[in-house]
KEKE-3310 file (N, C-alpha, C; in steps of 0.2 Angstrom, whole numbers, plus 5000, padded with zeros to 4 digits):
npx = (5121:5122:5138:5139:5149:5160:5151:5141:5123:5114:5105:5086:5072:5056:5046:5033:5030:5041:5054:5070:5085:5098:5113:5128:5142:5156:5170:5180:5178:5189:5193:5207:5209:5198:5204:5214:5212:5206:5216:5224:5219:5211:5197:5185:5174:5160:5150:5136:5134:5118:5115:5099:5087:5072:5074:5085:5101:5112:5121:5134:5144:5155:5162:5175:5183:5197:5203:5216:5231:5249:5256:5247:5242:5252:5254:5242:5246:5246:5252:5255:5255:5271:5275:5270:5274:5270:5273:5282:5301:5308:5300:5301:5312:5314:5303:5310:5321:5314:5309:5321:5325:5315:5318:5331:5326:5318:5329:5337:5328:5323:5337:5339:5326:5331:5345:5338:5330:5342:5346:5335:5335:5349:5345:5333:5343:5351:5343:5339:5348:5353:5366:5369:5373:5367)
npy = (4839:4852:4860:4874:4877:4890:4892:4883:4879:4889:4891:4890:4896:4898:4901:4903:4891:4882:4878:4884:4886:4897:4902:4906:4915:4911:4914:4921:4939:4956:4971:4972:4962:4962:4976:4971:4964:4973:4982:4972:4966:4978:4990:5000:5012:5020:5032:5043:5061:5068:5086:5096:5111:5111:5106:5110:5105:5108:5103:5090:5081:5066:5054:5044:5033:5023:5012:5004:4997:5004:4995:4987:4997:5002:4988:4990:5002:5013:5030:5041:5046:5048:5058:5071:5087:5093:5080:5074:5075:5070:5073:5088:5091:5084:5093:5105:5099:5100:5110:5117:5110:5111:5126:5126:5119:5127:5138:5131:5130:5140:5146:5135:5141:5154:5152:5144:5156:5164:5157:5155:5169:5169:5161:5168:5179:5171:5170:5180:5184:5173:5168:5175:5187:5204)
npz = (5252:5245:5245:5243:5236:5222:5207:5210:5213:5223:5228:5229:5220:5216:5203:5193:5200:5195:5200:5200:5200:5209:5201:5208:5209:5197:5200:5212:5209:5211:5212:5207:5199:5190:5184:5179:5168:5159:5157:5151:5141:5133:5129:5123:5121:5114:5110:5101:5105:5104:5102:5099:5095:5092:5073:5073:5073:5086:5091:5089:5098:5099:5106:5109:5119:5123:5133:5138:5139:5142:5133:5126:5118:5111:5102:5096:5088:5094:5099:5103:5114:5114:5106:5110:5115:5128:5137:5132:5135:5126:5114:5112:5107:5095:5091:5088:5079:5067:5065:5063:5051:5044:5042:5033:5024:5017:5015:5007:4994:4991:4986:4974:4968:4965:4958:4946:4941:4937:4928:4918:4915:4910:4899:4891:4886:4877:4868:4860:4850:4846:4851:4862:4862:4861)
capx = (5117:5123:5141:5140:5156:5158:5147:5136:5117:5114:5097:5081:5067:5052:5044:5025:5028:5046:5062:5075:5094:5099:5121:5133:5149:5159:5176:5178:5182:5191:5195:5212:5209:5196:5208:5220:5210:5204:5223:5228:5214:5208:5192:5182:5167:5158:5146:5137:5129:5116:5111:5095:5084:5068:5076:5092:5107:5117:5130:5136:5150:5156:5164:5178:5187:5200:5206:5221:5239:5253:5261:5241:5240:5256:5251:5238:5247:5243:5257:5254:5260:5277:5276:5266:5278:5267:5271:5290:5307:5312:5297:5304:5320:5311:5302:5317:5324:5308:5309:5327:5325:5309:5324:5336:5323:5316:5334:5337:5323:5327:5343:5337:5323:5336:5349:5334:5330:5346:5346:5329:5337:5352:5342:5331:5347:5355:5339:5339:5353:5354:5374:5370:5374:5362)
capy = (4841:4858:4863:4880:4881:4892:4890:4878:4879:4890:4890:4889:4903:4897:4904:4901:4883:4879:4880:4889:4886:4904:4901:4911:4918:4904:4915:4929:4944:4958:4976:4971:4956:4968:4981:4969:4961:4977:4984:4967:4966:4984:4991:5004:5014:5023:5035:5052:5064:5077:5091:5099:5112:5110:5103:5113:5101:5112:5102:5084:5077:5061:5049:5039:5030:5019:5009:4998:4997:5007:4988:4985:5001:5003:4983:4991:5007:5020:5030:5049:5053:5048:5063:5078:5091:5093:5073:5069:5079:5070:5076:5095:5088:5083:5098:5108:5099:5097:5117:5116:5105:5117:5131:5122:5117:5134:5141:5125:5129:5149:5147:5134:5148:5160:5149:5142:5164:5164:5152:5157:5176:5170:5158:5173:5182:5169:5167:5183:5184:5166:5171:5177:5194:5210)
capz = (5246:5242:5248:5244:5234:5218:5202:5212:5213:5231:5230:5225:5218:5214:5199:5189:5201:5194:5205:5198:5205:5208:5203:5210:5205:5197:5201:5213:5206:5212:5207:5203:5192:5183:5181:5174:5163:5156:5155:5145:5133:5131:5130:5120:5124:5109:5108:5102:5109:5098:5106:5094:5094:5085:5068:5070:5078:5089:5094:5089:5101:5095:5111:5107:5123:5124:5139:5138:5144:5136:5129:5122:5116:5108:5100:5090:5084:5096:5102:5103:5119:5111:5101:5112:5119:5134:5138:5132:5133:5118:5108:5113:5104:5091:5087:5087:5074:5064:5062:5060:5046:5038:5038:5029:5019:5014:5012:5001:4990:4990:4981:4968:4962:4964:4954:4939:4938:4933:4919:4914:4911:4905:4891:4888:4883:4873:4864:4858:4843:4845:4852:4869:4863:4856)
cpx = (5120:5131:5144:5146:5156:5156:5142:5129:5118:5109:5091:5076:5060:5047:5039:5028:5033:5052:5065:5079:5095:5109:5125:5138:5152:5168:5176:5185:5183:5192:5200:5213:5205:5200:5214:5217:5207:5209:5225:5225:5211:5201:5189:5177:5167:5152:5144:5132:5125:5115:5106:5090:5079:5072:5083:5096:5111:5122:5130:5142:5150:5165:5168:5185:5190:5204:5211:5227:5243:5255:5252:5242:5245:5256:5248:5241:5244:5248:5260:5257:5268:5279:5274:5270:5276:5269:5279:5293:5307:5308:5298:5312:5317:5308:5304:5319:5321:5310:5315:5327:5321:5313:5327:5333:5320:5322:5337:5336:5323:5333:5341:5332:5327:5341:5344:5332:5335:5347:5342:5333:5343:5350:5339:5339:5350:5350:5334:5341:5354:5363:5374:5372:5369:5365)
cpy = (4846:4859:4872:4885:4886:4887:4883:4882:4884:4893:4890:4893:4901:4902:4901:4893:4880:4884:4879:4888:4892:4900:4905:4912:4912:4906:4921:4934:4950:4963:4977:4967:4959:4972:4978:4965:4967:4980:4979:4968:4973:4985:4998:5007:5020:5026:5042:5054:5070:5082:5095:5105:5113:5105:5104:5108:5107:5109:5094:5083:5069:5057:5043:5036:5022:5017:5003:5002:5001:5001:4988:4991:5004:4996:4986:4998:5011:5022:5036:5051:5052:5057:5070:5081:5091:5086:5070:5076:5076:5072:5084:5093:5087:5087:5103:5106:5097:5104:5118:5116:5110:5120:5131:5122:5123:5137:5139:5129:5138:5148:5143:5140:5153:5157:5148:5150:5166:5162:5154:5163:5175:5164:5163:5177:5181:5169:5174:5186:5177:5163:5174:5185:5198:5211)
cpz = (5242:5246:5248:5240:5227:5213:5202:5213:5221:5233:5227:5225:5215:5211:5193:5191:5198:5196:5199:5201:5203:5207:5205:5207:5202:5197:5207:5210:5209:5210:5203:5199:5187:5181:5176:5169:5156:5150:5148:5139:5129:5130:5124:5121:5118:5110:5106:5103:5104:5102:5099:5096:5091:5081:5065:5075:5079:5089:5092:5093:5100:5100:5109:5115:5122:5131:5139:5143:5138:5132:5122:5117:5110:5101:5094:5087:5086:5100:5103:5107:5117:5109:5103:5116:5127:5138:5139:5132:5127:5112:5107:5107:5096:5087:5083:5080:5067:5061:5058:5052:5041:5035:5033:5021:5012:5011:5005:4994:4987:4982:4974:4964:4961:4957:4946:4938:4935:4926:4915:4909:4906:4896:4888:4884:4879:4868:4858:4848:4842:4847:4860:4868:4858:4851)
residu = (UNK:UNK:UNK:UNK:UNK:UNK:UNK:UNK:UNK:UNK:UNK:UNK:UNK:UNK:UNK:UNK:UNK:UNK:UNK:UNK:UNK:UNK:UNK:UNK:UNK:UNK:UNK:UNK:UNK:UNK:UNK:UNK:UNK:UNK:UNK:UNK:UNK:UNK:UNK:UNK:UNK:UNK:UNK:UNK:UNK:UNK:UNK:UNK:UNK:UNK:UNK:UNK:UNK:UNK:UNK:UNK:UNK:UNK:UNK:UNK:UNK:UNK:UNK:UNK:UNK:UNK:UNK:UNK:UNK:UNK:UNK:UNK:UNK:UNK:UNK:UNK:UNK:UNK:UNK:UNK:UNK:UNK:UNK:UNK:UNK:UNK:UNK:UNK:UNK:UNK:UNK:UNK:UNK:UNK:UNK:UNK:UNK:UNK:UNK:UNK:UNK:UNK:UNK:UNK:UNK:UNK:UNK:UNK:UNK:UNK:UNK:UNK:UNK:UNK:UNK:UNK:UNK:UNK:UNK:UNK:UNK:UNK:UNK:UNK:UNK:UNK:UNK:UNK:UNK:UNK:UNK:UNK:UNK:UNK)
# end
């Protein structure tokens, strides 16, 4: 009648006078198939929290988890720890030449206003006698 196998009927519950087949698992699952199905597909968990009193909100916290795999995670364009010092040598490397690069940038930027001060003053002086000289 019943062999007992999975996703078969394995038993009966009678309820308001109508038997019910209880079914059972139609796979067995495992921590490690859960965790890899979790890994592959990723997962999300959202929520927030208020804290109030009376009519005044003290505190909102605003709950955002994600659960994937680095490949999954990197798929949809999430890739931070790349990039946090605390996490990569190459983002230490990286910093560095990020500053670098601002210096550069700043010294750059220096000399043109210094350079256009120039011109301004020497236009100012040509634009005097219409000759550049008093």
């Amino acid at each position: 009648m019943n062999d007992g196998g999975p996703g078969q009927a394995i038993g009966g519950r009678p309820t308001a006078g109508i038997t019910r087949p209880i079914v059972g698992p139609t796979q067995p699952a495992n921590l490690a198939d859960l965790l890899e199905r979790v890994l592959d597909k990723g997962i999300v968990i959202a929520g927030d929290i208020s804290l109030s009193l009376g009519n005044v909100e003290v505190l909102t916290l605003k709950i955002r988890l994600l659960i994937a795999s680095v490949d999954k995670a990197q798929e949809i364009g999430i890739n931070w720890w790349q990039s946090d010092p605390a996490l990569s040598s190459r983002a230490r490397e990286l910093e560095e030449e990020r500053d670098d690069l601002k210096q550069r940038l700043e010294r750059l930027e220096a000399k043109l206003a210094l350079r256009d001060g120039e011109t301004a003053q020497a236009t100012d002086g040509s634009a005097r006698d219409g000759h550049g000289e008093e």
